[in-house]
C-alpha positions in Angstrom: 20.8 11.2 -16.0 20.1 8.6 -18.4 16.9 6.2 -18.3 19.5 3.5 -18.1 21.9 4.5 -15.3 18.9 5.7 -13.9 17.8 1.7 -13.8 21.2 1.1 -12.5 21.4 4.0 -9.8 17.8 3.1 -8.7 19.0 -0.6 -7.9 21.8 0.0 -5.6 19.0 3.2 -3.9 16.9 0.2 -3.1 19.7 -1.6 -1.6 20.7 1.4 0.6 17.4 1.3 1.6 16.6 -2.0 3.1 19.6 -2.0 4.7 19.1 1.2 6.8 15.2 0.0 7.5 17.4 -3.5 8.6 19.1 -1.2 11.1 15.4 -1.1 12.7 13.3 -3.2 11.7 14.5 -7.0 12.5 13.2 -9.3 9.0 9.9 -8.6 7.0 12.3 -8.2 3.8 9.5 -9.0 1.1 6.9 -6.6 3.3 9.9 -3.8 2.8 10.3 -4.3 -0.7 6.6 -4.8 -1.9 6.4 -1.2 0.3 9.3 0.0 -1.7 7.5 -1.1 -5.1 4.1 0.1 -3.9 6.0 4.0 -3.2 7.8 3.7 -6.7 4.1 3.3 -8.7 2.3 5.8 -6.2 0.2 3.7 -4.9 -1.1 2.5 -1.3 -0.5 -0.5 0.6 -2.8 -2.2 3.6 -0.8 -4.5 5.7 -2.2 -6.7 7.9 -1.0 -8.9 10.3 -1.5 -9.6 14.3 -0.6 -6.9 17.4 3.1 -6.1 17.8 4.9 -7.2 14.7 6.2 -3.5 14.3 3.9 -2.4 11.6 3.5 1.1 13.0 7.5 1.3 13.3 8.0 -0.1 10.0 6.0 2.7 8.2 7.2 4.9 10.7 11.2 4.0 9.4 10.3 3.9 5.8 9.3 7.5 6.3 12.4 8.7 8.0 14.7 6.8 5.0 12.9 9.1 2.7 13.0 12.0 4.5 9.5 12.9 4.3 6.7 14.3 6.2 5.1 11.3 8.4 1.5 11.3 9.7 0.3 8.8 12.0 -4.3 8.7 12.6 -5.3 6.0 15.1 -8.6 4.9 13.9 -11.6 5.1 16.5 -15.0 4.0 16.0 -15.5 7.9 17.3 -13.2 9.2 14.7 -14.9 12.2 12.2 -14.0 12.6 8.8 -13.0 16.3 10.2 -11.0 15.1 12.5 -8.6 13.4 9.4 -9.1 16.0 6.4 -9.2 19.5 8.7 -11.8 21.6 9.2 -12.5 25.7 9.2 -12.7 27.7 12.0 -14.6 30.9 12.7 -11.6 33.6 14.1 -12.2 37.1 14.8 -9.3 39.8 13.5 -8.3 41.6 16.6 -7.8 45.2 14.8 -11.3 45.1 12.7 -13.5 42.9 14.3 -14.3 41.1 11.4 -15.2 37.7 11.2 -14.1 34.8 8.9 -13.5 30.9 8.4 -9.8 30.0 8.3 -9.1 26.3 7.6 -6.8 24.4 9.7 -5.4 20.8 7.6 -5.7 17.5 9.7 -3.0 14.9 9.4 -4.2 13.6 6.4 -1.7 17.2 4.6 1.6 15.2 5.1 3.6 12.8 2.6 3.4 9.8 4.2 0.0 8.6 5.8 -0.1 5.8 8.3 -4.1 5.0 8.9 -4.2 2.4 11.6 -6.6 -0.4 12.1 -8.5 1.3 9.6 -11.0 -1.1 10.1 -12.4 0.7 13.3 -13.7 3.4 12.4 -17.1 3.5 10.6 -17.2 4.0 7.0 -18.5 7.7 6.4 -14.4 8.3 8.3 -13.1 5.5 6.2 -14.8 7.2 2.9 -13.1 10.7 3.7 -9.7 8.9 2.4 -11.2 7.9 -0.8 -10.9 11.3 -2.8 -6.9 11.9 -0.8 -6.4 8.6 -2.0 -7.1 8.4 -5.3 -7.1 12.2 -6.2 -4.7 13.1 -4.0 -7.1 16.2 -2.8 -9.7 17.0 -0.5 -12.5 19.1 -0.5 -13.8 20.6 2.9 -17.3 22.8 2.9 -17.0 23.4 -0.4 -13.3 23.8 -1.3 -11.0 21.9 -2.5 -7.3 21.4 -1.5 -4.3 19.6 -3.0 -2.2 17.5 -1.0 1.5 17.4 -0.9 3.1 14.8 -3.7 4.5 12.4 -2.8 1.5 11.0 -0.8 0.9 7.7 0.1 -1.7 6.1 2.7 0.0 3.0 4.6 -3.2 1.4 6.4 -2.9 -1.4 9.1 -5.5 -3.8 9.7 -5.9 -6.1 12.5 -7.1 -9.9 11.1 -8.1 -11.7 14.3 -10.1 -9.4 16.1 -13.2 -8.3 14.1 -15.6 -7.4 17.1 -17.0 -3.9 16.7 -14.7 -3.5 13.3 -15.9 -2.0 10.2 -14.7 -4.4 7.0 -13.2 -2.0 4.4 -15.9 -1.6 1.4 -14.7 -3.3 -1.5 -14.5 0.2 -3.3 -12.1 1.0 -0.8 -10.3 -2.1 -1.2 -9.4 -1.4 -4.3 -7.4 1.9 -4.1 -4.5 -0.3 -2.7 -2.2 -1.1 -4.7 -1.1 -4.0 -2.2 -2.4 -6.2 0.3 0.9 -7.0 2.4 0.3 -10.1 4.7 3.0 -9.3 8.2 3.8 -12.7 9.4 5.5 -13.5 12.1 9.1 -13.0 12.9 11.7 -16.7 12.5 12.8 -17.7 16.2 15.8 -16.2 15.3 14.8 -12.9 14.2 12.5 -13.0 17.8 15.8 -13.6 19.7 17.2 -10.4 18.0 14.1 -8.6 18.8 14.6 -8.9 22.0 18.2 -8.1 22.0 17.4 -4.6 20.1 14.8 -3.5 22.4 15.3 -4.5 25.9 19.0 -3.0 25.9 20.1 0.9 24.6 18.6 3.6 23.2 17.5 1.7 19.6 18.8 2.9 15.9 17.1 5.2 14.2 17.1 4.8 10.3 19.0 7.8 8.3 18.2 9.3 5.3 18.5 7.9 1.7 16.6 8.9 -0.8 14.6 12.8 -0.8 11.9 13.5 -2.1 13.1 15.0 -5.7 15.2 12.3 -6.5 11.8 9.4 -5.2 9.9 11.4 -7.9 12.3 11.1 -10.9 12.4 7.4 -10.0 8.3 7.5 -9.9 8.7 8.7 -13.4 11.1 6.3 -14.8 9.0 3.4 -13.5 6.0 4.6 -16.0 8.9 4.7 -18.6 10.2 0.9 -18.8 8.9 -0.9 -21.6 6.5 -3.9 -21.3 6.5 -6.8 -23.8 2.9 -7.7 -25.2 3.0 -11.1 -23.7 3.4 -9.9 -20.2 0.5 -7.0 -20.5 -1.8 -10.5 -22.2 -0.7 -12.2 -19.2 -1.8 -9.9 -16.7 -5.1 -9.2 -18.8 -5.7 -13.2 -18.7 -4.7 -13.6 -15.4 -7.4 -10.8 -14.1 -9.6 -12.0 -16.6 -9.9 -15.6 -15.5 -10.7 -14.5 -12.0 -14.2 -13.1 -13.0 -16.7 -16.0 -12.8 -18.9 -14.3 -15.6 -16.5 -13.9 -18.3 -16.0 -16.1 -21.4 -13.4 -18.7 -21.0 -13.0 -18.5 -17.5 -12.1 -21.8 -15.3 -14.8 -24.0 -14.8 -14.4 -24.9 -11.0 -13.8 -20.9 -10.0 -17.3 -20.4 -10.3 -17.6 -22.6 -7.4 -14.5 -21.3 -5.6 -15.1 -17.2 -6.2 -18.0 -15.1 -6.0 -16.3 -11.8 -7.5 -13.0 -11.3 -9.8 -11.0 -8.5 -10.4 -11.3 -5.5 -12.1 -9.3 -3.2 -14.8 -7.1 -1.9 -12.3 -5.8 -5.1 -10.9 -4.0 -6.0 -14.4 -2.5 -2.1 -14.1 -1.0 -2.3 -11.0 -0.3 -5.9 -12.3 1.9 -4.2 -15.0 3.1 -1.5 -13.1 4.4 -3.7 -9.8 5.9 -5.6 -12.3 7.9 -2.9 -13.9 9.1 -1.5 -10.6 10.2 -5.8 -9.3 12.0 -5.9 -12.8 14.2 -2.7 -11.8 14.6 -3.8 -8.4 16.4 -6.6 -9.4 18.4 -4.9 -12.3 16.7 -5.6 -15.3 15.2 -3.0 -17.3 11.8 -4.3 -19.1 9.5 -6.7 -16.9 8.6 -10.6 -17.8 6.1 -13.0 -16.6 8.2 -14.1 -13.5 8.2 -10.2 -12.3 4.1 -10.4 -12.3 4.1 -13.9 -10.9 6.5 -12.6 -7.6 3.6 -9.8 -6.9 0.9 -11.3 -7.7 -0.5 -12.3 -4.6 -0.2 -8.9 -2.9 -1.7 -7.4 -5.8 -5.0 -9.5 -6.1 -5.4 -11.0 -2.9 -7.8 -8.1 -1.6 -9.8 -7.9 -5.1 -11.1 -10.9 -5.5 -14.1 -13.0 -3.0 -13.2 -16.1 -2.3 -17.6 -18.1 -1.9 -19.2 -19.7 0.7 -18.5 -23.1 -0.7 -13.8 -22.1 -0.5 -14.3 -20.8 2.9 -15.8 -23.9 3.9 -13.2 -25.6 2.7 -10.5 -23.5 4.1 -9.3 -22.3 0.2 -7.9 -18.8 0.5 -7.3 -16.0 -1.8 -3.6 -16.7 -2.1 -4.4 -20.3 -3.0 -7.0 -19.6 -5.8 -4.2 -17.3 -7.3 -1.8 -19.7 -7.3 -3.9 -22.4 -8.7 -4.8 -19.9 -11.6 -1.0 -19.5 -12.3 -0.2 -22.4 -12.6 -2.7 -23.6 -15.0 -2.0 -20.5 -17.2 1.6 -21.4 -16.8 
């Protein structure tokens, strides 16, 4: 198949695909399709958002659309790292005698991961998803082991109950691709809610896309062309959120206490590529990096003292940047 019918084919996939995951899960279209975007670049999204807006099901039905292997870890402040990467196991062979280690794999060996409230469990767990995360491969007592592609880590976060949580290191942070903010549902989405859950036996989502066909659609994403002006965009755009750097806005040195780094203005560029196909077109402009953005920066940069005291959030500072660079 051509790069170009590729495009095309991958557009009206996309559209299969929110409307099965409709089938289930009740609005929350831009948190579906910034997940969509985040599983066409390989990379991870957090989402965050308050107790029972369907988080867990949503990952849950994205997986089951894909047909791939689903693995759900409930953080615990208790939680080992063993406990999420596997660990070996002394076993006796019943004809010799003999001893030896065989290793059994923890949850973390399937395709799609679904780490939630991430934020309770103490960092040394939270650290054991850094090398499957961004390596894609472990490494228990000495060996190392490579996870299945496609992988992805899906991690919720709860944002109003912070007593005995573990903030994510801002290392950590950065491994996500996304930040996806789970609002709540319109009054009438709620009233269909309801409707859907209090009556039958509720849809479950079919299969659209396998796991073969996800990965030639990974590929072509890396493939679409970028104009110069949108990569300088995305460089300024990171660029102007670091308080030190040359040229930077005079009043975010009192509104941020840390930019963004290098890989911001990539997944900048590569969210960008994967909007642009979403939506037909087949090389990425500004608009494309303007619409993820927010998702994409939100977690990377620190808002000071002096913002949160006056109530300016991440998503605000971003905004204010774009529209001064225009």
């Amino acid at each position: 198949m051509k790069d170009v019918e590729a495009a095309d084919a991958l557009g009206a996939k996309a559209q299969e695909l929110r409307q099965e995951i409709g089938k289930v899960i009740v609005g929350q279209q831009e948190v579906v399709e910034q997940m969509l975007m985040a599983i066409l670049c390989k990379g991870h999204a957090l989402l965050v958002g308050v107790p029972g807006l369907a988080k867990t099901l949503l990952v849950s039905t994205l997986s089951d659309t894909l047909n791939l292997k689903f693995s759900r870890i409930q953080f615990t402040p208790d939680l080992m790292p063993g406990d999420i990467l596997g660990a070996e196991v002394l076993e006796v062979d019943k004809e010799s005698g003999q001893k030896f280690f065989r290793f059994i794999e923890g949850p973390v060996f399937a395709n799609i991961i679904l780490a939630d409230e991430i934020n309770r469990t103490p960092p040394k767990t939270q650290a054991a998803l850094l090398e499957a995360m961004q390596e894609r491969r472990i490494t228990v007592a000495g060996k190392t082991y490579k996870l299945d592609e496609p992988f992805f880590v899906l991690a919720t976060q709860n944002p109003i109950e912070q007593e005995g949580t573990y903030p994510l290191p801002e290392a950590q942070l950065d491994r996500f691709m996304f930040m996806l903010r789970v609002d709540y549902p319109t009054p009438e989405e709620e009233v269909e809610i309801v409707k859907r859950t209090t009556g039958g036996k509720p849809d479950k989502a079919g299969i659209i896309l396998k796991a073969k066909a996800l990965d030639e659609y990974q590929d072509l994403v890396r493939k679409v062309p970028v104009p110069d002006n949108v990569i300088n965009y995305c460089v300024r755009l990171v660029g102007n959120t670091r308080v030190s750097a040359p040229g930077t806005p005079a009043w975010t040195k009192e509104l941020l206490s840390w930019g963004a780094g290098p890989r911001a203005s990539q997944f900048l560029v590569l969210g960008a590529k994967a909007h642009a196909l979403l939506r037909g077109k087949y090389s990425p402009d500004i608009e494309d990096v303007r619409a993820i953005a927010l998702p994409t920066l939100r977690h990377r940069i620190v808002p000071s003292f002096t913002a949160e005291a006056d109530g300016v959030t991440a998503d605000d500072i971003i905004r204010r940047l774009m529209q001064e660079i225009g």
